[in-house]
Residue, then its C-alpha position, 0 to 999 in steps of 0.5 A: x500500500x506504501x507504494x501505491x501512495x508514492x506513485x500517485x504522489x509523483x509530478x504533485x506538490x508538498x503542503x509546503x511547496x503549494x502554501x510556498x506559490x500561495x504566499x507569493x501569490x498573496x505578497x503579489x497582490x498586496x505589492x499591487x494594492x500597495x502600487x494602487x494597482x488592481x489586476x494590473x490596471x492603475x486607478x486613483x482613488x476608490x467610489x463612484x467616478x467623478x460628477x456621479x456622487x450624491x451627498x457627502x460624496x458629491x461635496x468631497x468630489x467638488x473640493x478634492x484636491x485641497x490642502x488643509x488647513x483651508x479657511x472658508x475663502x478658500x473653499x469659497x474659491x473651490x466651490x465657484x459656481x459648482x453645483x452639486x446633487x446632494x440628493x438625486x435630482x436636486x442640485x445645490x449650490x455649493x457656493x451658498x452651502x459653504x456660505x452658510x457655514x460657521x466656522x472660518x477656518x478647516x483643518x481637514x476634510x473631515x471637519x468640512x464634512x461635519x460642518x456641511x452636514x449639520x448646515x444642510x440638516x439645518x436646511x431640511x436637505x439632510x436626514x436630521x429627523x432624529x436631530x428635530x426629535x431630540x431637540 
């Protein structure tokens, strides 16, 4: 029986030689992930293409490319004339949102998101219900 086993082992790999090519199969994908390559074709940045966002998105998408810290005149200069849907079919203007902010000065994006946020729950544009309930 001890033979038998030996020949149907020949032209196949050990446990150690098949984990071996796993583990570089999986180092070759992380060195893709880490070029910011996928399958081999190069992308920028993960979500839905550029102008195709609703919501948060869509103000992230209009102000990309910002270096914080920004003040609310440099976000007013960004957002010119743009406008942007913040829920399908009904555009805004991104002008006016950042207008309405309070605060004067933004040291990253995530500060604009919050303050964009409670400014269009104010406006009635975003969920706030809880907000209103809680009031």
């Amino acid at each position: 029986m001890a033979e038998k086993n030996k020949d149907e082992s020949k032209g196949t790999m050990t446990v150690q030689e098949a984990g071996h090519l796993g583990g570089k199969e999986v180092q070759h994908q992380r060195d893709l992930r880490d070029r910011k390559e996928v399958r081999g074709q190069a992308y920028d940045k993960p979500g839905p293409p550029e102008g195709t966002a609703f919501g948060i998105g869509a103000v992230t998408q209009a102000l990309s490319g910002l270096e914080f810290p920004v003040t609310k005149q440099d976000l007013l200069a960004r957002a010119g004339n743009q406008e942007i849907e913040y829920r399908k079919g009904q555009p805004v203007s991104l002008r006016q949102i950042v207008e309405d902010l309070e605060d004067e000065e933004f040291p990253s994006m995530a500060n604009i998101v919050q303050a964009v946020s409670a400014a269009l729950k104010e406006e009635g544009l975003s969920g706030g219900e809880k907000d209103e309930k809680a009031a």
